[in-house]
DRENDO-1510 file (C-alpha; in Angstrom, 1 decimal, always signed):
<recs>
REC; n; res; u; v; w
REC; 1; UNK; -58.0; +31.1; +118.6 .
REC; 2; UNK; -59.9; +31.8; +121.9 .
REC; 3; UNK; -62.9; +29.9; +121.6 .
REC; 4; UNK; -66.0; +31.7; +123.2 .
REC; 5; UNK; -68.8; +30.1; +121.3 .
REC; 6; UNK; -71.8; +29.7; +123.4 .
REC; 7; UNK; -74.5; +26.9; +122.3 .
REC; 8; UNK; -77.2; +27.5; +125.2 .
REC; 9; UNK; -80.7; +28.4; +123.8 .
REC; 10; UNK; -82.4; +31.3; +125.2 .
REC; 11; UNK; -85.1; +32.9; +123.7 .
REC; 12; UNK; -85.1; +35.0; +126.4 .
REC; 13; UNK; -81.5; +36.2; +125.6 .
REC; 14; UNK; -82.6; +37.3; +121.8 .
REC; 15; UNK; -85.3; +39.5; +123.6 .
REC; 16; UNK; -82.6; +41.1; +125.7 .
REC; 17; UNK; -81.3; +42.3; +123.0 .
REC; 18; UNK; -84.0; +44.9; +122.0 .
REC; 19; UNK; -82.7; +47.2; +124.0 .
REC; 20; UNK; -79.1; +47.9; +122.3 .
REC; 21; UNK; -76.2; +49.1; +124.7 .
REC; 22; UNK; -74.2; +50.9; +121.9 .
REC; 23; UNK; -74.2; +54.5; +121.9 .
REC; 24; UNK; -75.6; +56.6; +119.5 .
REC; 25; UNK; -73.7; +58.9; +116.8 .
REC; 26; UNK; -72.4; +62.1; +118.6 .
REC; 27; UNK; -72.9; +60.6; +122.4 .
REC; 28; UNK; -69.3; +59.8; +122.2 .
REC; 29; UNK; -68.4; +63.1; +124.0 .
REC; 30; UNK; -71.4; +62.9; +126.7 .
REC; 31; UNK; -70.1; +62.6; +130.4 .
REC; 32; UNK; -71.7; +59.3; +131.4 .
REC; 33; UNK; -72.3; +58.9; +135.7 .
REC; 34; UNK; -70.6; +56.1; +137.7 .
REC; 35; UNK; -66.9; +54.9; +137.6 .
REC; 36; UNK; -64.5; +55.2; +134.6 .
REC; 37; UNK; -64.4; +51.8; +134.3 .
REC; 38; UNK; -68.3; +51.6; +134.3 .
REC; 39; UNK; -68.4; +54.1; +132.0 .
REC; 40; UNK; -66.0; +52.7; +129.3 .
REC; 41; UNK; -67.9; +49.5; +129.6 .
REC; 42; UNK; -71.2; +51.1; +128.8 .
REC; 43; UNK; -69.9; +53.0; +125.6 .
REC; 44; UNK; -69.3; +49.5; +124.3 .
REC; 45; UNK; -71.2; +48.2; +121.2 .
REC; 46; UNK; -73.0; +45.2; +122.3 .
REC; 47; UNK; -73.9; +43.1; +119.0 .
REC; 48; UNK; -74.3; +38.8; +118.5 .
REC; 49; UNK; -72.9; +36.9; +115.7 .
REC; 50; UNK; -75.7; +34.3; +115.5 .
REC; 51; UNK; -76.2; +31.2; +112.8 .
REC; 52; UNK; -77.4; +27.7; +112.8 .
REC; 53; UNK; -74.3; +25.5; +111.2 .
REC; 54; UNK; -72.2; +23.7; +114.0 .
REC; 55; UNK; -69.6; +25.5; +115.9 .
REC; 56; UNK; -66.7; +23.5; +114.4 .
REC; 57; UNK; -67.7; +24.6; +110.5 .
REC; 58; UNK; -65.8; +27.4; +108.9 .
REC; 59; UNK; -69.0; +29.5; +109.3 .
REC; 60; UNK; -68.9; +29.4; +112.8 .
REC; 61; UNK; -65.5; +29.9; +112.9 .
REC; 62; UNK; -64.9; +32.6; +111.1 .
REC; 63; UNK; -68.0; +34.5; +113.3 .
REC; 64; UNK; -65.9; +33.9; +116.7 .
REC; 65; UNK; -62.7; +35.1; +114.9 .
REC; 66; UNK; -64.3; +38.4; +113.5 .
REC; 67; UNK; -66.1; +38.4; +117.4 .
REC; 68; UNK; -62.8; +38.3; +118.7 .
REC; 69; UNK; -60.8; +41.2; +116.8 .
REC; 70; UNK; -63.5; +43.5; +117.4 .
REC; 71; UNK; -63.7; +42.6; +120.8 .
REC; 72; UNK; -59.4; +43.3; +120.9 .
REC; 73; UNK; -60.5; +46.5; +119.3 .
REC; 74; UNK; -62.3; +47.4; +122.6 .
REC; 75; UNK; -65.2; +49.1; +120.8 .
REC; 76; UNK; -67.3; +46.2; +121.3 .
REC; 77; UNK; -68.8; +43.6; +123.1 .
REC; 78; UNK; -69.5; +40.8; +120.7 .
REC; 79; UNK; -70.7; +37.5; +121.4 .
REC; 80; UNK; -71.2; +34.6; +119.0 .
REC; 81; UNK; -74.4; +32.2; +119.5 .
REC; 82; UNK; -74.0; +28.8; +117.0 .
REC; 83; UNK; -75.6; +25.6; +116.3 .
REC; 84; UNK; -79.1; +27.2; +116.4 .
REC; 85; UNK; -78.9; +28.3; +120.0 .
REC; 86; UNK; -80.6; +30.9; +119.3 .
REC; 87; UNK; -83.1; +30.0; +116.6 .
REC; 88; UNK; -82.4; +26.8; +113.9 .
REC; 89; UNK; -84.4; +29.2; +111.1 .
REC; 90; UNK; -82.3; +31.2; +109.5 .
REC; 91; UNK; -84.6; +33.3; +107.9 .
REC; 92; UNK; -86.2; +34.1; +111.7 .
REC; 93; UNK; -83.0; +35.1; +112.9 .
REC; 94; UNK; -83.1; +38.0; +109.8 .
REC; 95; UNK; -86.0; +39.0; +110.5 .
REC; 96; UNK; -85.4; +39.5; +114.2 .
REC; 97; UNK; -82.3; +41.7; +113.1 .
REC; 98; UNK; -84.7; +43.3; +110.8 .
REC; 99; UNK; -87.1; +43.8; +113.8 .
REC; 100; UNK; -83.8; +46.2; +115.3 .
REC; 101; UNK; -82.1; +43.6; +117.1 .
REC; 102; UNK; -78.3; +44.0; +117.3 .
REC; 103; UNK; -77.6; +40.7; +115.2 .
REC; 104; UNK; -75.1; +40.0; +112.8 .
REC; 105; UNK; -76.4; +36.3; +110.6 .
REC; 106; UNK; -75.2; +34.3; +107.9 .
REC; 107; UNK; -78.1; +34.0; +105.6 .
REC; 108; UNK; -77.6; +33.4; +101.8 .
REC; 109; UNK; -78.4; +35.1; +98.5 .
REC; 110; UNK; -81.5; +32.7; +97.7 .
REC; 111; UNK; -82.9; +33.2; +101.1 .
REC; 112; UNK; -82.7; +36.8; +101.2 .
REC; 113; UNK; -84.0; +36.8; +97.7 .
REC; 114; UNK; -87.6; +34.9; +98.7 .
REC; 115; UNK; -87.3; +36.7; +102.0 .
REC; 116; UNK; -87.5; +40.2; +100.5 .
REC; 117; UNK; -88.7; +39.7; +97.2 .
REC; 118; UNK; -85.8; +40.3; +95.4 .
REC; 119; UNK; -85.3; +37.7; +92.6 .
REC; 120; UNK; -82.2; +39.0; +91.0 .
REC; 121; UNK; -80.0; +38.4; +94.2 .
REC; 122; UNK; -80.9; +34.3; +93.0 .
REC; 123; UNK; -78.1; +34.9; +90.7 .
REC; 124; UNK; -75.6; +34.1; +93.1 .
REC; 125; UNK; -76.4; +31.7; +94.1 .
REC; 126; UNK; -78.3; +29.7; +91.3 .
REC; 127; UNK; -77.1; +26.2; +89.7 .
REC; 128; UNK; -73.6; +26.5; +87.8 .
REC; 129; UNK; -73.5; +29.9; +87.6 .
REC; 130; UNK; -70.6; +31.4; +89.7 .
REC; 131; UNK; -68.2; +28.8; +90.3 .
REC; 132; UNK; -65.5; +30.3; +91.4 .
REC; 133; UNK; -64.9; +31.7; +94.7 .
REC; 134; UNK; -62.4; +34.4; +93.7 .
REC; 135; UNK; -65.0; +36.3; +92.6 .
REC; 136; UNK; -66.6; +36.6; +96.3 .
REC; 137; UNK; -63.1; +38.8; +97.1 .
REC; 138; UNK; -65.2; +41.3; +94.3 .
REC; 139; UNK; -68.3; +40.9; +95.1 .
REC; 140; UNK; -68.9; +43.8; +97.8 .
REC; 141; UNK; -67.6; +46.3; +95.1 .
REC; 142; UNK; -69.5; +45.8; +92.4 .
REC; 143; UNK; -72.7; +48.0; +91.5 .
REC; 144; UNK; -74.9; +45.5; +91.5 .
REC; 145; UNK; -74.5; +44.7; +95.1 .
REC; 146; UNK; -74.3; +48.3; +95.9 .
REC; 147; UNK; -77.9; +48.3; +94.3 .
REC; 148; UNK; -79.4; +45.3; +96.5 .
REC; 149; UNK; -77.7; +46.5; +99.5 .
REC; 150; UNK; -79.8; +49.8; +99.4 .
REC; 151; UNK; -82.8; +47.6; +98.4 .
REC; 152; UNK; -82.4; +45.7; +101.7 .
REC; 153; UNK; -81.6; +48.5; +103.8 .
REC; 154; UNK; -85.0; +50.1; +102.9 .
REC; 155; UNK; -85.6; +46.7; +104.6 .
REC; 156; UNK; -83.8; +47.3; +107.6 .
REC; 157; UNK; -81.5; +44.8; +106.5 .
REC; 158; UNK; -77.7; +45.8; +106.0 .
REC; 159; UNK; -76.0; +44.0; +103.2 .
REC; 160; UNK; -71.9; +43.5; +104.4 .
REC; 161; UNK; -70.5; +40.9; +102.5 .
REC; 162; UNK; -70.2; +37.0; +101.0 .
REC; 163; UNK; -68.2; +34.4; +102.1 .
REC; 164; UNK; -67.4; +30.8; +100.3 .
REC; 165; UNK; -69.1; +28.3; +101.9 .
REC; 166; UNK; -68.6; +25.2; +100.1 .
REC; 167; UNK; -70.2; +23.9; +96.8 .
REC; 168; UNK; -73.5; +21.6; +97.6 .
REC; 169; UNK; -73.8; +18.3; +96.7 .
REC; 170; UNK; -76.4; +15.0; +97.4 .
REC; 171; UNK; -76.0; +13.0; +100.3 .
REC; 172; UNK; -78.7; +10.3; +100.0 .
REC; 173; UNK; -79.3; +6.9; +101.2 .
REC; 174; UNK; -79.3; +5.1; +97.5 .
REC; 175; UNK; -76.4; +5.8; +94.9 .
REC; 176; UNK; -76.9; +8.6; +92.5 .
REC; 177; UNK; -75.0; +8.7; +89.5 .
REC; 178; UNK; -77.3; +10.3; +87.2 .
REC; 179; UNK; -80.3; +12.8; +86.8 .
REC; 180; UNK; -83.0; +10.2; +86.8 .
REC; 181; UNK; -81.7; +8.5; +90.4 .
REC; 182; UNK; -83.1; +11.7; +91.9 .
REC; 183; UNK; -86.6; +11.5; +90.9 .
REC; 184; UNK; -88.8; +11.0; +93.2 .
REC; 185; UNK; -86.4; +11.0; +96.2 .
REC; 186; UNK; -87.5; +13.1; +99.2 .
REC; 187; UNK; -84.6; +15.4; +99.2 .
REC; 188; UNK; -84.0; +18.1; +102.4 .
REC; 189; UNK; -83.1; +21.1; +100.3 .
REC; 190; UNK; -83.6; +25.0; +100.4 .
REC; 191; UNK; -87.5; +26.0; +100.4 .
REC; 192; UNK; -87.1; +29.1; +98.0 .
REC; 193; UNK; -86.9; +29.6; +94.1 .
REC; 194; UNK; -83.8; +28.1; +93.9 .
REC; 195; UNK; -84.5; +24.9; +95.4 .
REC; 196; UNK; -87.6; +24.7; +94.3 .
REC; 197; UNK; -86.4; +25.0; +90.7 .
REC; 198; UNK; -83.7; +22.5; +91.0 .
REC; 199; UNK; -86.0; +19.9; +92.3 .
REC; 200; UNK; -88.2; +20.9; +89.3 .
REC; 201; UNK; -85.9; +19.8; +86.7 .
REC; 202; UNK; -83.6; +17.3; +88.5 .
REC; 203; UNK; -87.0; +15.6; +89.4 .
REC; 204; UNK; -87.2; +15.0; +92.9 .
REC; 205; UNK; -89.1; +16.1; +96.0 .
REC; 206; UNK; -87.8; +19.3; +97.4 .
REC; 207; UNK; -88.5; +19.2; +101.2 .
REC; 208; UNK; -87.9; +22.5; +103.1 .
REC; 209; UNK; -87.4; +21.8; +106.5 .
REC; 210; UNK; -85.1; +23.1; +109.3 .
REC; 211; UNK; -81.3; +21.5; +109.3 .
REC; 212; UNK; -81.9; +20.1; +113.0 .
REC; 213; UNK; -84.7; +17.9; +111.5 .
REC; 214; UNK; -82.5; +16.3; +109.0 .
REC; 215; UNK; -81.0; +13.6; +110.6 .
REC; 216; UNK; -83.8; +12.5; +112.1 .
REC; 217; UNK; -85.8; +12.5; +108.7 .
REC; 218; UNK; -83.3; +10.3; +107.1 .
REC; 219; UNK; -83.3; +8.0; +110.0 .
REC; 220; UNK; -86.5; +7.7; +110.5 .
REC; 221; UNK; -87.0; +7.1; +106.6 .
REC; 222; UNK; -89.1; +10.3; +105.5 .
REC; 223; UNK; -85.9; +11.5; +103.6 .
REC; 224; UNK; -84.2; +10.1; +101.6 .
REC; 225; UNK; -81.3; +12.5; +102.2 .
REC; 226; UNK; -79.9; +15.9; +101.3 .
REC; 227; UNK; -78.3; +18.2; +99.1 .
REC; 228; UNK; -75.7; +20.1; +101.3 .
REC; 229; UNK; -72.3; +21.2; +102.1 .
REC; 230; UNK; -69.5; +18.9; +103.1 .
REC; 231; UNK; -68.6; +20.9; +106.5 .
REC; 232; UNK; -71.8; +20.9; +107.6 .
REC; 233; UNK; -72.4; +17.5; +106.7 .
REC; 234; UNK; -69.6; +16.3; +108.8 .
REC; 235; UNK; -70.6; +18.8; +111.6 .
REC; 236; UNK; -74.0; +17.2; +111.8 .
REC; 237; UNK; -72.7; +13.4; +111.3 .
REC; 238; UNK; -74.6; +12.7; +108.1 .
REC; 239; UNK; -72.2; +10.0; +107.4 .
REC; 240; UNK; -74.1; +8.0; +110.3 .
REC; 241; UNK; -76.9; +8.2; +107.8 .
REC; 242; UNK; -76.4; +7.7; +104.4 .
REC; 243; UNK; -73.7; +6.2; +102.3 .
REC; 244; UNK; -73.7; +8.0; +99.1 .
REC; 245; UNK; -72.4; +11.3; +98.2 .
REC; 246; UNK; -73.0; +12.4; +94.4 .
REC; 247; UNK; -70.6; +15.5; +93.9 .
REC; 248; UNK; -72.7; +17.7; +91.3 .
REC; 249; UNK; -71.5; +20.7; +92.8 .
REC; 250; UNK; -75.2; +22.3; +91.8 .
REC; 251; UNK; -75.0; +25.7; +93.9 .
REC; 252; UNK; -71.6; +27.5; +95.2 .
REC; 253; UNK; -73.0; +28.0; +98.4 .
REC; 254; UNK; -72.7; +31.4; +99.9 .
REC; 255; UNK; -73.1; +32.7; +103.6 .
REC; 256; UNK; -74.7; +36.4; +103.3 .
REC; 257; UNK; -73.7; +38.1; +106.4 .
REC; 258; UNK; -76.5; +40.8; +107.2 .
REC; 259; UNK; -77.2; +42.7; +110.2 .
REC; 260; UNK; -79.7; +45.6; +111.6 .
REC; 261; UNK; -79.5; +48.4; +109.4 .
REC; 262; UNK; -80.9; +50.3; +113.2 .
REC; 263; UNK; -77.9; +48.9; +114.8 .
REC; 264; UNK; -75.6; +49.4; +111.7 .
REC; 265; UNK; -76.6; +53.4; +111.3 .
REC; 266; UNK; -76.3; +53.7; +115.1 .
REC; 267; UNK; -72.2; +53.3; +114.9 .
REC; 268; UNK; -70.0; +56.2; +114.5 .
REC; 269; UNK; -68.1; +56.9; +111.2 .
REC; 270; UNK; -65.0; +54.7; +112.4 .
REC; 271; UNK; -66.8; +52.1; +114.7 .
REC; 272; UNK; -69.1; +51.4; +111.1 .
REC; 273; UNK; -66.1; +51.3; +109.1 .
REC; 274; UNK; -63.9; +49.0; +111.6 .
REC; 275; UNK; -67.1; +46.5; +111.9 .
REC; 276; UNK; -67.3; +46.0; +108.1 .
REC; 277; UNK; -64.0; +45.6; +107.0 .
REC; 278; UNK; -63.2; +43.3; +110.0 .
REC; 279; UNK; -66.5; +41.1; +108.7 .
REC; 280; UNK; -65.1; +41.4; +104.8 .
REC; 281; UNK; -61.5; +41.1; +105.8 .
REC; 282; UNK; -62.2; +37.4; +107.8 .
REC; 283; UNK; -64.9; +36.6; +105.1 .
REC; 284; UNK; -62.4; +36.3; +102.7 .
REC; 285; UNK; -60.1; +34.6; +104.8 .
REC; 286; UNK; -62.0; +31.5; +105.6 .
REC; 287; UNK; -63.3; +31.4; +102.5 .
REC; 288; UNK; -60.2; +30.3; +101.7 .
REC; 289; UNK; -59.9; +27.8; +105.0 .
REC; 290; UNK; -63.4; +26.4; +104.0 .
REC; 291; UNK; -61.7; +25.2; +100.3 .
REC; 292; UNK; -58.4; +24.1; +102.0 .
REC; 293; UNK; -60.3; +21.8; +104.8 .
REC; 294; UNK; -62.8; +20.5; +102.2 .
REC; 295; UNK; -60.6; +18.0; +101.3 .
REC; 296; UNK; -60.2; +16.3; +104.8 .
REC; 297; UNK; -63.9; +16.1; +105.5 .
REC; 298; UNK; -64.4; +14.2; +102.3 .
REC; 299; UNK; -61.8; +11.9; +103.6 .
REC; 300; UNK; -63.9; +11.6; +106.9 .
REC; 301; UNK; -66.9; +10.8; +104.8 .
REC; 302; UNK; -64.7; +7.7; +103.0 .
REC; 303; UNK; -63.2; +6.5; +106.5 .
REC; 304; UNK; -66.9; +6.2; +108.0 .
REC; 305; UNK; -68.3; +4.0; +104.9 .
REC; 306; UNK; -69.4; +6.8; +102.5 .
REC; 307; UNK; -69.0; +6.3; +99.0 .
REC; 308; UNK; -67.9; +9.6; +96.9 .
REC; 309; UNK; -69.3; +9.4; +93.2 .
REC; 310; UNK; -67.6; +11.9; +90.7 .
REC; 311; UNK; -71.0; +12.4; +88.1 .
REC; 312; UNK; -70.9; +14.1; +85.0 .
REC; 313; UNK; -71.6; +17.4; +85.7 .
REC; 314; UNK; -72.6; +18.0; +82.2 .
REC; 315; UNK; -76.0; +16.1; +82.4 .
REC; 316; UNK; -76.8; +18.2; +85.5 .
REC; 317; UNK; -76.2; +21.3; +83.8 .
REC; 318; UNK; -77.9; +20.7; +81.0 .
REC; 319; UNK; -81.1; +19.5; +83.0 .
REC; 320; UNK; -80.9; +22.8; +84.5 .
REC; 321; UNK; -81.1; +24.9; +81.3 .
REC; 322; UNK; -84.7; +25.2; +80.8 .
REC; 323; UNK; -84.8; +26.8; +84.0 .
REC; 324; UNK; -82.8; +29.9; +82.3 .
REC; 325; UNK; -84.7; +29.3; +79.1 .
REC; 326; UNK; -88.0; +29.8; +80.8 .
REC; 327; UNK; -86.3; +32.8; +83.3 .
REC; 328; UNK; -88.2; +30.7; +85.9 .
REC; 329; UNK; -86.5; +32.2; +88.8 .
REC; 330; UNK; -87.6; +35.9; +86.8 .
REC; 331; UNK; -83.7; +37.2; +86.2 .
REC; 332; UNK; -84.3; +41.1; +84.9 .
REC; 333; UNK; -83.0; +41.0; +81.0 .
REC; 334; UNK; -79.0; +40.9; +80.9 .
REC; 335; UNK; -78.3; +40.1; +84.6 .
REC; 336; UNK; -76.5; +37.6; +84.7 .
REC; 337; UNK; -73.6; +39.4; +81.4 .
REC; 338; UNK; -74.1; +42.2; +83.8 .
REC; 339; UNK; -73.0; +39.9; +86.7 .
REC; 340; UNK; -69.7; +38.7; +85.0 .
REC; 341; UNK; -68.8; +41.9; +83.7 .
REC; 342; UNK; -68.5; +43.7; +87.0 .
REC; 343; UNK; -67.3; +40.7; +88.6 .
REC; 344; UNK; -64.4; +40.9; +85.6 .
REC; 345; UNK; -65.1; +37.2; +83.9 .
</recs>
């Protein structure tokens, strides 16, 4: 796979991109001045793939590949920005694609959520409830996301697709094996509803923070780790850091790949139709490379002094249950039976 990824910051770069150099819907025909070459280069659709994991996790990956085939399609002229070149906040690199910027960014269902104020999207992403990522293949054709993708157009937000992205476990610097060896650990973990709840009734200090200050935290001894994916943990070394991995497998992470709904309405019937299945097509895809590598990474954690502790998964669920109980992240009535139905569980 070529591999095109550019890691160089530039602020300046993001702000280039206000001014989009796709064309609009019907200016297909329009003679355009200069040579032909000049003017088959301007007709194409300039758009960036941009996230914050590293450039070696599936995540990043699969962004270059989907960069790639549209880029063999020669419609457009993506480029792919990882490793927080661009900005290490997820939730700023939405709302700069919000703003009208020609982005493409792998947020997730709890972020977007808390970001625009849609609680029922936390069902995806909430403790122990999917746990399967079959049902991800589904996802984009069921009602219910058809509903919060016209929520978050009226955004400016375009909904395209999820994509398997590992299930999230602790990485801390003192062994957990049960509920109580969280509490009152100062835990790096998502800064929304769903985090916040977690922490709540697994007892220990949620601390929202960028990924890029991580490491540093733990080092420095103002964490005492993280709850995380193993790919990313890799990619960012963790293992130099801590030495205990619990596997609760609390939250099957997903990456929520949005874009500009300006740039998305600006394509052409077939361009817009070629862009989306090309993103859903290679979401599913490594989705399945993410679960076939997992395995290796864990065996990376093990050969650099980790220890892996299989828990039982029971006790964590069942600490969890008040939180559904109490509808604490505020679920409308019947979501999540409506959830399974249309996802056929």
């Amino acid at each position: 796979m070529k591999r095109s990824i550019v890691c160089a910051a530039g602020l300046a770069l993001l702000f280039g991109m206000l001014l989009p150099s796709c064309s609009k819907k019907g200016d297909a025909g329009q003679a355009s001045s200069g040579s032909g070459s000049s003017a088959a280069e301007a007709k194409k659709i300039s758009v960036t793939f941009a996230g914050t994991e590293a450039a070696t996790t599936g995540q990043s990956r699969m962004m270059q590949a989907v960069a790639d085939r549209l880029n063999a399609s020669g419609r457009f002229d993506a480029t792919v920005q990882v490793a927080g070149a661009l900005s290490g906040d997820t939730d700023a690199l939405v709302t700069q694609a919000k703003m009208g910027i020609n982005l493409v960014v792998p947020s997730d269902p709890g972020r977007l959520a808390s970001q625009f104020k849609l609680p029922d999207l936390n069902i995806l992403m909430a403790p122990y409830i999917l746990t399967d990522p079959a049902a991800l293949k589904k996802l984009p054709d069921t009602p219910l996301f058809k509903e919060w993708s016209a929520a978050l157009e009226k955004e400016g937000i375009i909904y395209l697709t999820n994509m398997y992205n590992g299930f999230r476990c602790f990485y801390t610097t003192t062994p957990v094996e049960h509920v109580s060896d969280l509490k009152g650990l100062r835990i790096r973990g998502f800064g929304n509803a769903i985090g916040n709840n977690l922490a709540k009734y697994f007892g220990f200090a949620n601390i929202g923070i960028s990924w890029g200050e991580v490491f540093p935290g733990i080092q420095q001894k103002t964490l005492d780790g993280c709850e995380v994916q193993v790919a990313t943990a890799d990619g960012s070394r963790i293992y130099e850091v801590v030495k205990n991995v619990a596997m609760t497998k609390h939250y099957m992470l997903q990456s929520a790949f949005v874009c500009s709904a300006s740039f998305y309405n600006s394509l052409s019937a077939s361009d817009r139709e070629l862009f989306t299945k090309t993103v859903r097509e290679a979401a599913v895809e490594y989705g399945q490379i993410i679960q076939d590598e997992e395995s290796g990474y864990y065996e990376n954690m093990k050969k650099n002094g980790v220890t892996i502790r299989d828990v039982d998964i029971n006790e964590f669920k069942k600490a969890i249950e008040p939180m559904y109980v109490n509808n604490d992240l505020g679920f409308s009535a019947g979501l999540k039976e409506r959830l399974f139905k249309e996802l056929g569980q």
